[in-house]
Residue frames relative to the residue before (quaternion, step in Angstrom):
aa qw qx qy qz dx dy dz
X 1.0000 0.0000 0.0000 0.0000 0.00 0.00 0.00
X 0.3177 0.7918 -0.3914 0.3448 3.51 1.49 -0.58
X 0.8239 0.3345 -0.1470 0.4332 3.25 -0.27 -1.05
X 0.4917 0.6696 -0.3322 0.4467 3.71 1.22 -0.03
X 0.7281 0.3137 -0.1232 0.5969 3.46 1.47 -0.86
X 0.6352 0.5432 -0.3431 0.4286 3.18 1.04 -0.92
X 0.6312 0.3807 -0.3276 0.5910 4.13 0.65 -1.13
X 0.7999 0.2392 -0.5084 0.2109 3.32 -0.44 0.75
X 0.7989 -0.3072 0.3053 0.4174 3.69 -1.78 -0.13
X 0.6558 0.6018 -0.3196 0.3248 4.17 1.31 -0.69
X 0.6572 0.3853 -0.1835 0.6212 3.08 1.32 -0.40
X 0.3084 -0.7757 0.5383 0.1157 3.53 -1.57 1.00
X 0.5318 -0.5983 0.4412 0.4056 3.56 -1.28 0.34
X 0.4297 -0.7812 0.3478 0.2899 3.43 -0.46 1.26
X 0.2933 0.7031 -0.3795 0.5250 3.77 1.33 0.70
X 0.7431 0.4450 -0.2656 0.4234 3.18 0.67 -1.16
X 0.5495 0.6191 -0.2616 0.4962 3.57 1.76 -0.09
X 0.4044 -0.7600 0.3104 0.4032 3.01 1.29 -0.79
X 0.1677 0.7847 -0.4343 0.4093 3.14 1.64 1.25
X 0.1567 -0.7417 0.6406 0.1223 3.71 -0.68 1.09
X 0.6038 -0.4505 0.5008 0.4262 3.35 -1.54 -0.25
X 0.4725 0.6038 -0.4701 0.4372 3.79 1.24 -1.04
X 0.5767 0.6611 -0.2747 0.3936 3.81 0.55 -1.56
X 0.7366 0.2687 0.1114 0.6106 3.82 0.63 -1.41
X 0.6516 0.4735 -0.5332 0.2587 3.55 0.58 0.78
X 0.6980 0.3643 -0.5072 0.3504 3.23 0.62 0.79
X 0.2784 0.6554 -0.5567 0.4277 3.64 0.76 1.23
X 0.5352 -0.6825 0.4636 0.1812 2.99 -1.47 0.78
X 0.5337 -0.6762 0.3761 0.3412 3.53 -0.29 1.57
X 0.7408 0.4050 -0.3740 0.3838 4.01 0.02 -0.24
X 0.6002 0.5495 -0.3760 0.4433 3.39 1.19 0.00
X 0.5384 0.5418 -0.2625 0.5897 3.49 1.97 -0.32
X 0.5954 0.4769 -0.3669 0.5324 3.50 0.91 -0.59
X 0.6399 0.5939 -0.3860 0.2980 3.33 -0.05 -0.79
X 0.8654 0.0952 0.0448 0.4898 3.20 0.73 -1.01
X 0.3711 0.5537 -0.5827 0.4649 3.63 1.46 1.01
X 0.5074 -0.6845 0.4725 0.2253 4.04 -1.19 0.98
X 0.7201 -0.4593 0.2460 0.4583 3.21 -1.64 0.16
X 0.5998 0.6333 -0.2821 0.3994 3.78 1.47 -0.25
X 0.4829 -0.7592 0.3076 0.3096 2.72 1.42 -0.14
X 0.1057 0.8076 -0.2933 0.5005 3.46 2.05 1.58
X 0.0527 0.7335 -0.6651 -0.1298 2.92 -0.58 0.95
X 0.2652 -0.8335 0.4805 0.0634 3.15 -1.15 1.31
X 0.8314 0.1356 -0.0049 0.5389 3.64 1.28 -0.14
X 0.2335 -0.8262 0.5080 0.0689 3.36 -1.25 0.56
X 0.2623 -0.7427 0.5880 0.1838 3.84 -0.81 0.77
X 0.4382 -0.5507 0.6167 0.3526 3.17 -1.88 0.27
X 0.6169 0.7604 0.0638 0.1928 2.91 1.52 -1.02
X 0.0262 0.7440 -0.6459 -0.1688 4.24 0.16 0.93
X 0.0026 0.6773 -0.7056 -0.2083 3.38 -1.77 -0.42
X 0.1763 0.6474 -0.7022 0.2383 3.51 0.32 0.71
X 0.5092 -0.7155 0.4746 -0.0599 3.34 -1.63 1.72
X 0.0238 0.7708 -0.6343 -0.0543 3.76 -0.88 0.51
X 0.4732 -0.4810 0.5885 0.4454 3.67 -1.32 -0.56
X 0.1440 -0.7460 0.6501 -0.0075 2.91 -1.12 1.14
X 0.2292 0.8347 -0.4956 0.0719 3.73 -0.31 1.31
X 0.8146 -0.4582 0.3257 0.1428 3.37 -1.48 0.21
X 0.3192 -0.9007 0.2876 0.0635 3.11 0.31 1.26
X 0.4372 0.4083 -0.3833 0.7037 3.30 2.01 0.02
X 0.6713 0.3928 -0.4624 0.4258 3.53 -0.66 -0.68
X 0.7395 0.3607 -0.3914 0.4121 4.18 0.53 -1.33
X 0.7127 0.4191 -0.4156 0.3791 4.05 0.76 -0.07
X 0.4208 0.7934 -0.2328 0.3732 3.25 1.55 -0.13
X 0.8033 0.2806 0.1655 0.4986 2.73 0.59 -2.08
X 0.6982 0.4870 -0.0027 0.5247 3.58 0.96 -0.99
X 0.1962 -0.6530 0.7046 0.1966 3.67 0.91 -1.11
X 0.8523 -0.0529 -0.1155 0.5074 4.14 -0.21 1.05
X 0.1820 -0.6336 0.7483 0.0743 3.82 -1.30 0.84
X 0.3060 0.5330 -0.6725 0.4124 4.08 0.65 0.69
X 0.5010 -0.6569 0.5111 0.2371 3.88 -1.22 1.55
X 0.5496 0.6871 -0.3606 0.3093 3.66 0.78 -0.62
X 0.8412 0.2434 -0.1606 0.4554 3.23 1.54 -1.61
X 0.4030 0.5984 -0.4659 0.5123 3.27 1.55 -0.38
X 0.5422 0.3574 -0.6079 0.4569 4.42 0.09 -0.57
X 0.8436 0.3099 -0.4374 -0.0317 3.61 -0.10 -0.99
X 0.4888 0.6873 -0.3633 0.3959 3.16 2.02 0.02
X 0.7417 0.1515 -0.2477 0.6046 3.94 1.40 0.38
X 0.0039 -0.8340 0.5162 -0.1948 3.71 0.75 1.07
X 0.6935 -0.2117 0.0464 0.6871 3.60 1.61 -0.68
X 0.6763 -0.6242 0.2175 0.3250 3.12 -1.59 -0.03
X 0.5175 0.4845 -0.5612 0.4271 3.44 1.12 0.27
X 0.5708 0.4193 -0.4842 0.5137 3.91 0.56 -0.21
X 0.4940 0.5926 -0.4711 0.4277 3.86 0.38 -0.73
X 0.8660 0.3436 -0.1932 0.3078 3.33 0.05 -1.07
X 0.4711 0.5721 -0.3369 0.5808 3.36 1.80 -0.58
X 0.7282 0.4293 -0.3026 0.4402 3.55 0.72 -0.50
X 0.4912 0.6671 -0.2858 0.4816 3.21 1.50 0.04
X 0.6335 0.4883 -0.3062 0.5163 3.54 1.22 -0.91
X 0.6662 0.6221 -0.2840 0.2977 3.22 1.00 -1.01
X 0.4411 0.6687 -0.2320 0.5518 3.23 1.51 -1.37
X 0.7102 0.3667 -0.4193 0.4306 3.66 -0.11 -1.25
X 0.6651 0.6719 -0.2210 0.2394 3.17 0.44 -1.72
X 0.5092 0.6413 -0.0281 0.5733 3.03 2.13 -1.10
X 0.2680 -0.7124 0.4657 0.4514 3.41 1.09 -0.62
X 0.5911 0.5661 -0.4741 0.3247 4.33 0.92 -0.28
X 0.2559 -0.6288 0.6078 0.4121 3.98 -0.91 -0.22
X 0.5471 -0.5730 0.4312 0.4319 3.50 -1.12 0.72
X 0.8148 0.2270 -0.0478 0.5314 3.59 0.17 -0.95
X 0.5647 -0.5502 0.5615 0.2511 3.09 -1.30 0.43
X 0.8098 -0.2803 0.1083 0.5040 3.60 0.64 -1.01
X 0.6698 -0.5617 0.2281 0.4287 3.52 -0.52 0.28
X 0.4433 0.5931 -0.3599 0.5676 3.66 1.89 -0.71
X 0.7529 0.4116 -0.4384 0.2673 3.44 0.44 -0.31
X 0.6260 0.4922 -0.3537 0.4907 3.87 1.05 -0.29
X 0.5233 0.6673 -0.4051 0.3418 3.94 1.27 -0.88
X 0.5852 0.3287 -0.4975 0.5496 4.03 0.42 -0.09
X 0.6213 0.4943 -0.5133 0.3259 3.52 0.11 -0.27
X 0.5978 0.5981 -0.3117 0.4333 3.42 0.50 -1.51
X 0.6772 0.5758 -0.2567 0.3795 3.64 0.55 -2.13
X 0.5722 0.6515 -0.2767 0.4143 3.47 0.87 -1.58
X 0.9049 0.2683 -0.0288 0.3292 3.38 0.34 -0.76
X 0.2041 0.8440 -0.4129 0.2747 3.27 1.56 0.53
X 0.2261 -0.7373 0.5785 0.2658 3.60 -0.94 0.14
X 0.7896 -0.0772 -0.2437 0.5578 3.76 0.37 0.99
X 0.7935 -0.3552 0.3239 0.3732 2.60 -2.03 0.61
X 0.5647 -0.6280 0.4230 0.3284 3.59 -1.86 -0.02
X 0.7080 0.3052 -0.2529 0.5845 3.17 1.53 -0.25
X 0.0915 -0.8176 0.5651 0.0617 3.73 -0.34 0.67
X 0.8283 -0.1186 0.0881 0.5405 4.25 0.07 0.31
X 0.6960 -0.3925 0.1969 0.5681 3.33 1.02 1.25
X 0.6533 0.4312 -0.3078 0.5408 3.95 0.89 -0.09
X 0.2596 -0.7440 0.5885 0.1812 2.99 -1.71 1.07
X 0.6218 -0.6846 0.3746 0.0659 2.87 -1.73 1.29
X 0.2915 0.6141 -0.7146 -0.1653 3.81 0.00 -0.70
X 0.3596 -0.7079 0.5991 0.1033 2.90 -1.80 1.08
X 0.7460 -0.3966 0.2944 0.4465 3.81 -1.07 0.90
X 0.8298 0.2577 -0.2485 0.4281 3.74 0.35 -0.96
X 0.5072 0.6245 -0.4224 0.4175 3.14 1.00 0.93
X 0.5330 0.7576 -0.0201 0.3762 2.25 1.63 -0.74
X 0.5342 0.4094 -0.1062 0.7319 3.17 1.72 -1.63
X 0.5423 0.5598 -0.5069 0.3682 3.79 0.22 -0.79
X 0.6392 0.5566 -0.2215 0.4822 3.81 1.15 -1.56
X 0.8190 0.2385 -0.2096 0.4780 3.67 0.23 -1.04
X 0.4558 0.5927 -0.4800 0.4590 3.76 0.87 0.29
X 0.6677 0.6045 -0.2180 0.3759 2.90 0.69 -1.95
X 0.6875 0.6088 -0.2462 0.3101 3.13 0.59 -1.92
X 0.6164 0.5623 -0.3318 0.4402 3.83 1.37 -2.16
X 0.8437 0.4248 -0.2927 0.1488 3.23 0.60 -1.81
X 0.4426 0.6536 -0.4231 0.4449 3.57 1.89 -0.67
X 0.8881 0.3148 -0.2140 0.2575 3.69 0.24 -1.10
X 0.4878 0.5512 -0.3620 0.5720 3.06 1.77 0.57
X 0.1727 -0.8263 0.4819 0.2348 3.73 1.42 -0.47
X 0.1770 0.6544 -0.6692 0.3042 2.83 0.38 1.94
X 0.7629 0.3569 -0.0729 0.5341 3.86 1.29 -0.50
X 0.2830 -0.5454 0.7498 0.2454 4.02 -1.24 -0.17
X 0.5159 -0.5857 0.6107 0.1334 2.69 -2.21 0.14
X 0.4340 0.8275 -0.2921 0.2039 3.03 1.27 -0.79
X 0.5383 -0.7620 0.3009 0.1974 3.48 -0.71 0.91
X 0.5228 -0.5850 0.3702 0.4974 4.12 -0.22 1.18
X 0.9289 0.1876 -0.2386 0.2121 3.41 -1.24 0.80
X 0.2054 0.8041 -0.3973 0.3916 3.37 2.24 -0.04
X 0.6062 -0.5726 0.4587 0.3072 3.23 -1.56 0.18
X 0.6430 0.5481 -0.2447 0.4756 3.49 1.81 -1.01
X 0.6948 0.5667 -0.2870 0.3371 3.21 1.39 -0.20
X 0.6235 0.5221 -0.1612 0.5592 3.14 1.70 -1.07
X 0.3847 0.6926 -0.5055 0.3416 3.53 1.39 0.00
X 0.6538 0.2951 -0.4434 0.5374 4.29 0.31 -0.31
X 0.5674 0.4426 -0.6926 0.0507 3.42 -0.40 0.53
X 0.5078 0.6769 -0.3082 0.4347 3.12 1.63 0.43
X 0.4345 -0.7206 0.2924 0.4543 3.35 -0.52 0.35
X 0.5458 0.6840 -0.3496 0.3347 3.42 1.09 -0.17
X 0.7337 0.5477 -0.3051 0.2619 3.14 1.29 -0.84
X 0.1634 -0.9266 0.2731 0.2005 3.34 2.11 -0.20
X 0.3965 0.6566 -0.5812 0.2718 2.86 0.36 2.06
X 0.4780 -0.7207 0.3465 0.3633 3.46 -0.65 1.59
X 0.8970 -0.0964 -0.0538 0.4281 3.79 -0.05 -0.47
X 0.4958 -0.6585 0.5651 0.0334 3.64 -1.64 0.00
X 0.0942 0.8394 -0.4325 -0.3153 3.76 -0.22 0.33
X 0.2308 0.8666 -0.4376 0.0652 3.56 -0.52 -0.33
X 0.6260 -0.5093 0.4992 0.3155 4.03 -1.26 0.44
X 0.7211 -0.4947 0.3432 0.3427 3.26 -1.25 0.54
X 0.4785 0.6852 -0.3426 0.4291 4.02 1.42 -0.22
X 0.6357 0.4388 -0.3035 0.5578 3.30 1.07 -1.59
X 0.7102 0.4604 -0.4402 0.2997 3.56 -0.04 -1.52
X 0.7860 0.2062 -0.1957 0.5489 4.38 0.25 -1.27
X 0.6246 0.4954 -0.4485 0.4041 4.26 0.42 0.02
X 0.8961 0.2989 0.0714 0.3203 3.22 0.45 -1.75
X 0.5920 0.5274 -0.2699 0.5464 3.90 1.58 0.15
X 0.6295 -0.5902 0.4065 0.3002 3.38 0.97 0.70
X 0.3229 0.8518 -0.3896 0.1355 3.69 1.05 0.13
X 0.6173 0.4558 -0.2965 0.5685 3.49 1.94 -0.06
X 0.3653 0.7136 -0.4629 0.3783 3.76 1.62 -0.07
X 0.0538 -0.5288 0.7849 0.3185 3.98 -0.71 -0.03
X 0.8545 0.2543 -0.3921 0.2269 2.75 -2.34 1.25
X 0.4144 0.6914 -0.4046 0.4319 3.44 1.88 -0.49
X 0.5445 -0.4856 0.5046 0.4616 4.31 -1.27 0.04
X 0.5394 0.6154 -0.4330 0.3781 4.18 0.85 -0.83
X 0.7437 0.5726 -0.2190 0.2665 2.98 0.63 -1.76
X 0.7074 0.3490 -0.1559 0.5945 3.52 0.97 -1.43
X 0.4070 -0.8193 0.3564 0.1899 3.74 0.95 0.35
X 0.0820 0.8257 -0.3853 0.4038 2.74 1.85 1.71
X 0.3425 0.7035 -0.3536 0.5126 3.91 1.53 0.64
X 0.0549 0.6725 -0.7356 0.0595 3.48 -1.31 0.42
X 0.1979 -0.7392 0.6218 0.1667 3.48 -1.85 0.35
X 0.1329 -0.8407 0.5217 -0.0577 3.27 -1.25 0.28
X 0.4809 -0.7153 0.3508 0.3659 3.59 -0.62 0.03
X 0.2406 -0.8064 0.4914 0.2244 3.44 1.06 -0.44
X 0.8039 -0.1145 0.2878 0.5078 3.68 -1.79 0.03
X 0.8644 -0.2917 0.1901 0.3627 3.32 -0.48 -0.90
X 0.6406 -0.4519 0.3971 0.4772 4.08 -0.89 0.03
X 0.4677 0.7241 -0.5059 -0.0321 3.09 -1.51 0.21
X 0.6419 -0.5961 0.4213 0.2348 3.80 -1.02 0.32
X 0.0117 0.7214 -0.6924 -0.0006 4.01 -0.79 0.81
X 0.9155 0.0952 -0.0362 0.3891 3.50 -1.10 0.68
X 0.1669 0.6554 -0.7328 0.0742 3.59 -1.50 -0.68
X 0.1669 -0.7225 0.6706 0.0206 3.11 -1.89 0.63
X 0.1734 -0.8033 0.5697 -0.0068 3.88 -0.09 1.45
X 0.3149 -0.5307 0.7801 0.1033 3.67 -1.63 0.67
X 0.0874 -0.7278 0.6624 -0.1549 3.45 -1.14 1.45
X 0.0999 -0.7878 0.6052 0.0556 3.49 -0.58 0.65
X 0.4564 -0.8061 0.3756 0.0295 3.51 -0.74 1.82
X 0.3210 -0.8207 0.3937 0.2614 3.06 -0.17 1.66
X 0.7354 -0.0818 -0.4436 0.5057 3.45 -1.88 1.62
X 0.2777 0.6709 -0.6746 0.1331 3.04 -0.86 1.30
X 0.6417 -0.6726 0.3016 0.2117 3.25 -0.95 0.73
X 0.5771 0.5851 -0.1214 0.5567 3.39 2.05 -1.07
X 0.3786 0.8036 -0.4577 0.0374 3.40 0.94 -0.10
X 0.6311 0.4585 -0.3218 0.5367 3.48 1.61 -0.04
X 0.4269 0.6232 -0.3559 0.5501 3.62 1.21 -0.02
X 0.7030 0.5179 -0.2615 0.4113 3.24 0.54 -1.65
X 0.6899 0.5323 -0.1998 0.4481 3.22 0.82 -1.56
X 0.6177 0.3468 -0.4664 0.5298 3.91 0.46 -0.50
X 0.5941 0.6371 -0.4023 0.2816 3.34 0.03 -1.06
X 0.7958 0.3751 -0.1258 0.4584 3.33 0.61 -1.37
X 0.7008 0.4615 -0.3389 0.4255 3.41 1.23 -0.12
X 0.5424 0.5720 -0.3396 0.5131 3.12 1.40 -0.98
X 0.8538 -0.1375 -0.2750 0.4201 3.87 0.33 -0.56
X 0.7715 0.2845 -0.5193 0.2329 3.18 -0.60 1.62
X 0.6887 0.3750 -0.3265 0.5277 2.92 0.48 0.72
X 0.5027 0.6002 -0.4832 0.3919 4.15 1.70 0.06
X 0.5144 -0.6336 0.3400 0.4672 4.18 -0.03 0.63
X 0.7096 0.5271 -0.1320 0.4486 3.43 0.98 -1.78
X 0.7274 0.3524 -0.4488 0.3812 3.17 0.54 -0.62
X 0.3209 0.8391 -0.2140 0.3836 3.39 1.37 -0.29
X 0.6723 0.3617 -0.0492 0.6440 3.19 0.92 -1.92
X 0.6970 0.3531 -0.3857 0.4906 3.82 0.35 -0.08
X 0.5334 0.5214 -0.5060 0.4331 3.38 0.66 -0.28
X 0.6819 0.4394 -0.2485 0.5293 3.88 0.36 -1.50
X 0.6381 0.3308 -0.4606 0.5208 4.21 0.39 -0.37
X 0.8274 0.2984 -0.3026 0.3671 3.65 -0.14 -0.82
X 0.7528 0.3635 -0.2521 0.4874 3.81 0.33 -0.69
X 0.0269 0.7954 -0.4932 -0.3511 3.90 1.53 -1.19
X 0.0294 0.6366 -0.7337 0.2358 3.60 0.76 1.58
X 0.4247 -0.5867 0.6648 0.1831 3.30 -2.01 0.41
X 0.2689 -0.8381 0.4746 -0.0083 4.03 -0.37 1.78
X 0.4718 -0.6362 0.5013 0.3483 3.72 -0.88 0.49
X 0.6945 0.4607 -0.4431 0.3303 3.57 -0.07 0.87
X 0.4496 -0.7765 0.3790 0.2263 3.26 -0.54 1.29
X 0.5083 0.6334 -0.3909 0.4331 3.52 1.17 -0.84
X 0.8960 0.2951 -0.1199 0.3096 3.22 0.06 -1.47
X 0.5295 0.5368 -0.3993 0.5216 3.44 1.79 -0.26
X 0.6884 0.4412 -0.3515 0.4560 3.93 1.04 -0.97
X 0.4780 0.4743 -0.5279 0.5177 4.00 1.05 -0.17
X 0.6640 0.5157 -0.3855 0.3803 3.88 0.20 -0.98
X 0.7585 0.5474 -0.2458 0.2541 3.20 0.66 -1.09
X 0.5689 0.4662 -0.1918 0.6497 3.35 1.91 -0.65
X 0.6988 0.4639 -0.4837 0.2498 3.62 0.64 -0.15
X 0.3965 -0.7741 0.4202 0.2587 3.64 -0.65 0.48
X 0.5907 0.6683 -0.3253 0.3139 3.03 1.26 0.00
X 0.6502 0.4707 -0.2054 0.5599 3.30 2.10 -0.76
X 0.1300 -0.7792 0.6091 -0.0698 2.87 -0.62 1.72
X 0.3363 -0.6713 0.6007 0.2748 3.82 -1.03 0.28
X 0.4056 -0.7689 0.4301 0.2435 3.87 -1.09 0.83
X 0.6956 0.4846 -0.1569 0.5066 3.19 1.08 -0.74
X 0.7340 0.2527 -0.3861 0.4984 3.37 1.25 0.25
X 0.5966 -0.5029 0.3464 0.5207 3.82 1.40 0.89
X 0.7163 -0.4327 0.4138 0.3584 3.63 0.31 1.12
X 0.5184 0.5153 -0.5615 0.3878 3.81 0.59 0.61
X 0.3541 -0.6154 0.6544 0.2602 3.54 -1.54 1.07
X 0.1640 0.7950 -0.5750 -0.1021 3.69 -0.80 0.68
X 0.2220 0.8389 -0.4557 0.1983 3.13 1.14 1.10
X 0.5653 0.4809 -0.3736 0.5564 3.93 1.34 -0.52
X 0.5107 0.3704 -0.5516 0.5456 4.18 0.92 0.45
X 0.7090 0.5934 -0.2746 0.2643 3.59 0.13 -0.94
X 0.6885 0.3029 -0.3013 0.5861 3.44 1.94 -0.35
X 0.4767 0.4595 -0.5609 0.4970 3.36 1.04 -0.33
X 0.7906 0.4010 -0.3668 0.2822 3.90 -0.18 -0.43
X 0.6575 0.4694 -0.4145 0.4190 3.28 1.16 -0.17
X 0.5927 0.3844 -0.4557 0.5416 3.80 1.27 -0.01
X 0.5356 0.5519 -0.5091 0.3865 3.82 0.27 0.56
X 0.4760 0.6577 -0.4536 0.3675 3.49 1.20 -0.80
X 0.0587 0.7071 -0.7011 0.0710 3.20 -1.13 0.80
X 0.2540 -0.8115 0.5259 -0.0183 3.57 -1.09 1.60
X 0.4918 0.6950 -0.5004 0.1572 3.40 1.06 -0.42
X 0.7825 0.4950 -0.2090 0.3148 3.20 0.73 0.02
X 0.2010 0.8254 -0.3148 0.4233 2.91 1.88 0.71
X 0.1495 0.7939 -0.5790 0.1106 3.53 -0.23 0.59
X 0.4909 -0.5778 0.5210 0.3921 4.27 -1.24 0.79
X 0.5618 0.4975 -0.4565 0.4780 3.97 0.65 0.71
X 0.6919 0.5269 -0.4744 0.1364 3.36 0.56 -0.19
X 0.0980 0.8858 -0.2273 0.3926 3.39 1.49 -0.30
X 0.8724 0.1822 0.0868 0.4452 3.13 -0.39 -2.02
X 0.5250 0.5934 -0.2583 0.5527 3.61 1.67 -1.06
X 0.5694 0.6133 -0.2940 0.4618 3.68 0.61 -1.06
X 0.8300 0.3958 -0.1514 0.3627 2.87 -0.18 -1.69
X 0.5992 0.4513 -0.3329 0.5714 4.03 0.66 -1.12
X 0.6276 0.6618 -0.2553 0.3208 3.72 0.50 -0.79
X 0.6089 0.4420 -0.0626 0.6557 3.39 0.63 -1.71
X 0.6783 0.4706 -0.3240 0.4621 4.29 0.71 -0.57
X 0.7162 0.4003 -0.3751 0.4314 3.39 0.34 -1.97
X 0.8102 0.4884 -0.1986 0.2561 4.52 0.60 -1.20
X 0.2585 0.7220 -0.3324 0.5490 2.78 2.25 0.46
X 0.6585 0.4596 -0.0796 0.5906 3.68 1.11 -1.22
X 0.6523 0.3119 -0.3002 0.6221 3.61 1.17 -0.23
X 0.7653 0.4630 -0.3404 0.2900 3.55 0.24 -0.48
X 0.5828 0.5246 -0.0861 0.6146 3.15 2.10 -0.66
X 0.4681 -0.7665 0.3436 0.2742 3.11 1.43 1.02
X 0.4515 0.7211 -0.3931 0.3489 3.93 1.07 0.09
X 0.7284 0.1228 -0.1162 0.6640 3.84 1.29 -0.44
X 0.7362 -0.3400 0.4562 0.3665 3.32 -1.90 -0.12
X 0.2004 -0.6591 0.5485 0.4739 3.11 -1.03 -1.23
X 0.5594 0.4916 -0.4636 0.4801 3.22 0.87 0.88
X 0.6352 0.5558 -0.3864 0.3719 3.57 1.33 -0.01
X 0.4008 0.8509 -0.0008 0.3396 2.36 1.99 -0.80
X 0.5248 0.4175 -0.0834 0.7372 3.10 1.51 -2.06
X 0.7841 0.3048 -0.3522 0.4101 3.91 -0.40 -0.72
X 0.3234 0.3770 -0.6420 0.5840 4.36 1.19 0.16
X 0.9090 0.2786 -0.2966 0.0903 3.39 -1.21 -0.93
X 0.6188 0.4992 -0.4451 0.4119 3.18 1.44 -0.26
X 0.5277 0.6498 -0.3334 0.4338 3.62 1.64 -0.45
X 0.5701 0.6077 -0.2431 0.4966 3.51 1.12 -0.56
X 0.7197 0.4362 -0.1718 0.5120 3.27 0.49 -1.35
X 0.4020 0.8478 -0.1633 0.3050 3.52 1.21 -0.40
X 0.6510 0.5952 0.0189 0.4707 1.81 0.62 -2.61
X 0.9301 0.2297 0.0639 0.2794 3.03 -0.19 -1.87
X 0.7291 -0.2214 -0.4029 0.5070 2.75 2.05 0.94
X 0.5911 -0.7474 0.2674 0.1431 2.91 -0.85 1.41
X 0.3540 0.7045 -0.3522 0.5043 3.47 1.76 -0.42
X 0.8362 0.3811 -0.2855 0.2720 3.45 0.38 -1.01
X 0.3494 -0.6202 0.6799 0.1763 3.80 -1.35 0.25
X 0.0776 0.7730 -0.6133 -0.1429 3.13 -1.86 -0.20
């Protein structure tokens, strides 16, 4: 959604505040991309990383697996043809690997090798591609659901009952969004684990923009330094909330300290995954279509995986969609 506020005239270059780069050099360079314009503006600033891991069950990995240590559980999903072999297992196990297919698709997306729209044509790129025929084995083997990110049918494994082996997501999902204040939930009894998973990638973020002619422009400016870019306040953010903060110092001092331990993933620090993944992030392929491309996308194969369309009707829902919603485009 970034780039929705950021390309236009409402929002200012954060320079014009009197923000230096010195100010913002120990932030993590994709969190600057994200929201510098086509002019090459930077228009905003986070407190905030979200670089992504696999987040899985520690019953299901001693179950199934014979060990929930993160080292060996990466090697049983290291990529996605092993991912999915590890998927049979899981069933076999009695757990589905995933909760739903929406839940592995930022990964897949993350990693594309071009943009979605390339010379007024849309693209689907190869690893979307696999995202489809993975997706497709694991639905008709019922190793997975369809079921849409944040539903009630989806959030059903953070329980142990619902027996799903893992989750992906940024340090938000793991202490905001898994029920981790629920008694009896997997957060709660710190019945979590991390990992790297299949491949790197990035979920969300939350930017401070300062509105062009305002009047506060020195307000604005403390504000935005003080929280993101003030070291300490930083370090209290990651002790009290154990969100993951834009500042490398203070996230790479966490990462080495043994003393910071996360509850909800059984007292493991997995903060030294969380920076190796945020310097992996790679945006060049970021484009103010992806949004809308996403979204028609993740719908029209929903109808293919649910055995309700082809997959070639499938391709012609989403390119109709995208259409729709912009008409510039071709394919």
């Amino acid at each position: 959604y970034a780039l929705k506020y950021v390309d236009t005239d409402y929002t200012m270059p954060v320079k014009d505040l009197g923000i230096t780069d010195a100010d913002l050099a120990n932030q993590y360079q994709y969190t600057k991309d994200v929201v510098t314009d086509s002019n090459g503006n930077l228009k905003g600033v986070s407190w905030q990383g979200c670089p992504g891991v696999l987040i899985y069950n520690r019953e299901a990995a001693k179950a199934v697996l014979g060990t929930d240590d993160p080292a060996e559980v990466q090697k049983s999903v290291s990529d996605w043809d092993t991912f999915t072999a590890t998927a049979e297992k899981m069933k076999a196990g009695g757990y589905n690997m995933v909760s739903s297919v929406n839940d592995t698709y930022r990964v897949y997306s993350n990693n594309v090798s071009g943009k979605w729209v390339q010379d007024g044509k849309i693209v689907i790129d190869d690893n979307l591609m696999k995202w489809v025929d993975d997706s497709k084995k694991m639905v008709d083997a019922k190793e997975t659901g369809t079921f849409d990110l944040w539903s009630d049918d989806w959030s059903k494994g953070f329980y142990p009952d619902g027996k799903v082996f893992c989750y992906f997501g940024p340090a938000w999902l793991i202490n905001f969004s898994m029920a981790a204040d629920t008694d009896g939930s997997i957060a709660n009894q710190g019945g979590w684990g991390a990992t790297e998973g299949p491949q790197g990638f990035f979920w969300g973020g939350t930017w401070i923009c300062g509105a062009t002619g305002t009047d506060n422009a020195s307000l604005v400016k403390d504000i935005i330094l003080k929280m993101t870019a003030d070291e300490d306040i930083m370090k209290e953010i990651v002790v009290a909330d154990d969100d993951f903060v834009n500042n490398k110092p203070a996230m790479e001092a966490m990462a080495a300290d043994t003393s910071y331990q996360s509850k909800v993933l059984g007292g493991q620090n997995p903060l030294a995954m969380f920076c190796a993944g945020a310097e992996k992030i790679d945006l060049s392929n970021l484009s103010a279509y992806d949004q809308g491309c996403n979204e028609e996308f993740q719908h029209a194969m929903k109808n293919y995986f649910d055995g309700k369309a082809s997959l070639d009707d499938a391709l012609d829902l989403f390119y109709k969609g995208v259409e729709e919603k912009y008409p510039e485009l071709t394919h």
